[in-house]
N, C-alpha and C positions, 0 to 999 in steps of 0.2 A: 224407253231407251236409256240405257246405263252410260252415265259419264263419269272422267274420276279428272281432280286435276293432275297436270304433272308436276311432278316432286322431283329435285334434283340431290345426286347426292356427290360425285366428286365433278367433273368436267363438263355437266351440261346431262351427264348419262341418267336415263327417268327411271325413275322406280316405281314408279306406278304411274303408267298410262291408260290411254284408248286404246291401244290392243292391249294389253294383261287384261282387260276388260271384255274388249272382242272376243277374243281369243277362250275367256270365260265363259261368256253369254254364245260362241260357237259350239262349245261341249257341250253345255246345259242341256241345249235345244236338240244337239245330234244325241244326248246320250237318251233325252227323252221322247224321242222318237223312237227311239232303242225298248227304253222300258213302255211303251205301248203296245208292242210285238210283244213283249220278254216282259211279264209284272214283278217277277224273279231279279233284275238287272235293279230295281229303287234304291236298295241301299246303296249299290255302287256310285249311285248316280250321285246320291248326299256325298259320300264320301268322298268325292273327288270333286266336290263343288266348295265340300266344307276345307278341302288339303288346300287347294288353289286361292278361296277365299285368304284363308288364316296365311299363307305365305304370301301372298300381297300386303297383309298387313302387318305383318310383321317386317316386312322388308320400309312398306312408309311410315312407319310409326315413328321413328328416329326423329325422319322430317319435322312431322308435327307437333314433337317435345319440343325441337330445337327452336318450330317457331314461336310455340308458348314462353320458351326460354327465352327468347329474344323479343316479344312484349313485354315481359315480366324482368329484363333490363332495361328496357329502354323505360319503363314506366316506375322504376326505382331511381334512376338519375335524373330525372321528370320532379321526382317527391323529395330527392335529397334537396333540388334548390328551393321547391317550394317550402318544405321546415325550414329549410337554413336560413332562408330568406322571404317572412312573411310579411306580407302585407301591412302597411301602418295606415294609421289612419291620415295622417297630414305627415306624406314623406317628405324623408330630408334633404336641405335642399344638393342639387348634384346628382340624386337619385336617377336611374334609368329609367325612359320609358320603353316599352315593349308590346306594348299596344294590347286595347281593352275588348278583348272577342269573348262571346257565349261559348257555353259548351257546342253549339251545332257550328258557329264559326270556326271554332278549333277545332273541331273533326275533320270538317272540309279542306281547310289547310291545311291540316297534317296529310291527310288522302294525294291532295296537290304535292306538297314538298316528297311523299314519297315517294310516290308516280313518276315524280319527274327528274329526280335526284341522280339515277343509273339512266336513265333516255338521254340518248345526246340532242335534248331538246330544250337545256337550264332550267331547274329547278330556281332559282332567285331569281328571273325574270316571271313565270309563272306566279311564284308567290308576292310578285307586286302586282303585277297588272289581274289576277284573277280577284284579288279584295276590294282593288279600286273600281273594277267593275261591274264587282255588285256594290257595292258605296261602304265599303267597312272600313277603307283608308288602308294607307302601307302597314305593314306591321313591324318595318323598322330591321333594320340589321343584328340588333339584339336576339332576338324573336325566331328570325328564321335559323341563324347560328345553331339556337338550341333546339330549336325542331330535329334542326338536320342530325343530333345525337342520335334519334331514332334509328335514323336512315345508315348512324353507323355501328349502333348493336346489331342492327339487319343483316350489315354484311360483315361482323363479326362473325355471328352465329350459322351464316349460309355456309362463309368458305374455315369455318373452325379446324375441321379437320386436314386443311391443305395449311392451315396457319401452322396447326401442330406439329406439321411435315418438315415445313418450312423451318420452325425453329429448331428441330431436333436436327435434321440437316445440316443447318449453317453452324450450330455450334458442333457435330464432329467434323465441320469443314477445319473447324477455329481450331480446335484441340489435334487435331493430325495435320494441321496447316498445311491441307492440301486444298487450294482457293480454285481450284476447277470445279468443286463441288457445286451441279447443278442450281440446290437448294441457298450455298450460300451466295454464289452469284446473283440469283434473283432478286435474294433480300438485300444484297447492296445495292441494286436498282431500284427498290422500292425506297430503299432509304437517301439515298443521293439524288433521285426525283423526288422527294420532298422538300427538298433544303433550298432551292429556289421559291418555292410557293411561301416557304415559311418569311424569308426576309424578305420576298417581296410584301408578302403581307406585314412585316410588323412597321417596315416604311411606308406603306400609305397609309395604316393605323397611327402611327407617327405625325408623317407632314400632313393630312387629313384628319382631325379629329372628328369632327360634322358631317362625314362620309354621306350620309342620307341625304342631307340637304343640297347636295352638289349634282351639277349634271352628271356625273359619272354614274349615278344610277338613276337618271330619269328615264322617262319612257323614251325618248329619242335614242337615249343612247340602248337602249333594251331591243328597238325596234332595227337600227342600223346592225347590231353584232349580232342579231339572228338569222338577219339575212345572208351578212356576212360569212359569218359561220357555216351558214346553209349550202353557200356557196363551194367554199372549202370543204367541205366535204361531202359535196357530189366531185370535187373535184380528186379528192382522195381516193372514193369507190371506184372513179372511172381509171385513175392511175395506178392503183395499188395492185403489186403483184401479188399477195395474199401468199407467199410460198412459204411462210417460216409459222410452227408452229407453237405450243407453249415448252418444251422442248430447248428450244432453239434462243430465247430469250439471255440477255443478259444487262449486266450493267449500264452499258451505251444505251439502251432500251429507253430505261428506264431515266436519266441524266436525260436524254432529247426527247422524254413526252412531259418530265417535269419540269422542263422548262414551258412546252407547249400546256401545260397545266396551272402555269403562271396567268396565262391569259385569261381564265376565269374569275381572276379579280374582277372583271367586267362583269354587268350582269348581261345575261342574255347571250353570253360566249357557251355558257355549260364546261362544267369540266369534266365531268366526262366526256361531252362531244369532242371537246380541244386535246383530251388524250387518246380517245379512240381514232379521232382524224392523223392526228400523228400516227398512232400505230401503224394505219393504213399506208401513212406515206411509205414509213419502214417497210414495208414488205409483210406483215404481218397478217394472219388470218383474222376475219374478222370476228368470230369467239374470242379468240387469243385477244386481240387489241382489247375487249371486251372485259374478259377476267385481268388481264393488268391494270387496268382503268380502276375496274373495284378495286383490286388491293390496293395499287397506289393512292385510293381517296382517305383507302382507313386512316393513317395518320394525320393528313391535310385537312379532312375532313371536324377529327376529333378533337385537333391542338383549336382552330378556330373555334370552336364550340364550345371547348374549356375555358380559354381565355374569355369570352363570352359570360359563360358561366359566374366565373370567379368573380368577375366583374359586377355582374348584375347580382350576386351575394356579400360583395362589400358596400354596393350601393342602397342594396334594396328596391322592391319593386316600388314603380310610380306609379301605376295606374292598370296592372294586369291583376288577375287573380291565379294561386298558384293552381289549381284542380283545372280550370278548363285547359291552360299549359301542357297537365299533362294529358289528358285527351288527345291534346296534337302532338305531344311525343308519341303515344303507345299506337295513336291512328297511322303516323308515318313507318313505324315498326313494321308493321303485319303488310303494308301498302309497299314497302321498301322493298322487303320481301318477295312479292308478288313478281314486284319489276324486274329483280334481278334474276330471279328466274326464266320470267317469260323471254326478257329483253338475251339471256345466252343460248336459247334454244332457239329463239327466231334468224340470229345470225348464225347460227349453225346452218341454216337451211335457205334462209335469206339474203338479199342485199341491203344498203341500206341509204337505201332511195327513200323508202316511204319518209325518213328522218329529213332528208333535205327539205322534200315540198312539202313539209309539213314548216319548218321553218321557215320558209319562205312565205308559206301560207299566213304565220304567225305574225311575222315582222309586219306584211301588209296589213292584216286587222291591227296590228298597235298602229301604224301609220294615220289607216284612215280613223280610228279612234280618238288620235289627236287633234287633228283638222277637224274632225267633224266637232271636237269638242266634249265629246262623249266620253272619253278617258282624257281626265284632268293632270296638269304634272305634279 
């Protein structure tokens, strides 16, 4: 039996599926049925196995450079910090730590932070409580920051070509200063729902220096805001009128999910779940809330992860190595990837129930992990 995965290339639209496949393997079979009457009919039969093949693949070929593109950055911004910033043997003091995992440690967490980075299911509660409970300890707020780079050459490279649209857009919006322009509208939405996450975060990077060490990311509180969360948006699915499309999008959009994108200072809120739940209040489809969600992370996403960065390259590492590092950058890359795809095609077609009581599901194993003792804080 012939499967292909699906590949997306502007709005969720597949370019190579289970039917281009079907559809394939239904000629095959009718046309060689054909050539068992008719021995006359074989060549036609290649020929139109070999036309249908070769146009499939040339239609997903695109995809699979861009995903190699998009390992082959994320695992260059992986190697830039590990040269700039190598290892000493007795670090200095002040140095960062970032936590000390093998190559198969790092794979797993990067697979984890991918996975879950686009699921409105928090990728920084997963990547705590999935270490601690195979016994590797947290991997510290350093750590996951620069993971999450992966996570945003992934959706660099997924929506490249809607970015290119975007920018070519908003600047002849700029240059003919006609501000109705679809394209530049958006991107001021994406950019004024930034600017809340930003100074929320450089204030509790500010009055919080010790971040890790505080209840604010224990498992209590990991466990409370997934419930939470979960809560809110089943309450979102159930309320949401889904009427406005990507189309339809503007500024305000964008300003009321980046505020609701502030919340994922918390861990265990997800930010994407706390902008796609917004979306949903909005009236928005749930694709749409979806693809806003990713664009608005790329910045949010990237500025933490720099600052991160830069930091633990003035510091130097304390106690990680750089190569398995990038393992879990280049592991989150290809896994980021995967999410964002699957995650636009399934609300195309889906609700997003399964997300709730999967949260809920979540928050109760961290609960009873705590009590029982089994997940330590």
């Amino acid at each position: 039996m012939l499967r292909s995965w699906v590949v997306f290339t502007k709005w969720g639209q597949p370019v190579i599926s289970d039917r281009i496949v079907a559809n394939t393997c239904s000629s095959i079979l009718c046309c060689a049925g054909q050539a068992h009457l008719q021995p006359a009919s074989v060549p036609t039969v290649s020929r139109q196995f070999r036309e249908r093949f070769e146009r499939a693949m040339r239609r997903g070929s695109k995809q699979y450079v861009r995903l190699v593109g998009a390992i082959a950055l994320g695992g260059l911004t992986a190697l830039a910090a590990g040269v700039a910033a190598q290892p000493e043997a007795a670090p200095a003091t002040g140095s960062i730590a970032v936590g000390n995992y093998n190559w198969v440690q790092a794979a797993v967490l990067g697979l984890v932070q991918g996975l879950t980075e686009f699921l409105p299911i928090s990728s920084t509660a997963h990547m705590n409580v999935v270490p601690i409970a195979l016994g590797w300890g947290k991997p510290g707020v350093t750590y996951e920051a620069i993971v999450q780079l992966g996570s945003v050459a992934a959706v660099l490279w997924y929506f490249w070509g809607d970015l290119v649209r975007l920018g070519r857009g908003t600047w002849h919006g700029i240059r003919s200063r006609d501000w109705q322009v679809p394209e530049l509208r958006l991107t001021a939405g994406i950019l004024m729902g930034t600017v809340p996450i930003v100074i929320c975060g450089l204030l509790l990077k500010a009055l919080v220096p010790d971040l890790d060490n505080t209840p604010l990311r224990g498992l209590t509180a990991i466990a409370i805001a997934s419930v939470v969360m979960g809560l809110l948006l089943g309450v979102a699915e159930w309320l949401g009128t889904r009427q406005r499309d990507y189309d339809q999008l503007d500024a305000r959009d964008g300003i009321l999910m980046g505020l609701a994108q502030c919340l994922a200072l918390i861990p265990g809120v997800s930010r994407s779940g706390s902008t796609i739940t917004a979306g949903l209040f909005l009236g928005l489809e749930r694709a749409t809330a979806a693809r806003f969600s990713f664009l608005m992370g790329i910045p949010a996403i990237a500025l933490a992860g720099l600052v991160e960065l830069l930091d633990l390259i003035e510091s130097g590492f304390a106690n990680a190595e750089a190569l398995p590092l990038l393992v879990a950058v280049v592991t989150a890359v290809a896994s980021s990837y995967v999410a964002i795809a699957g995650l636009i095609r399934f609300l195309q077609q889906q609700d997003a129930w399964v997300f709730v009581w999967y949260r809920l599901l979540f928050g109760a194993f961290v609960f009873w992990g705590i009590f029982s003792g089994w997940l330590t804080q």
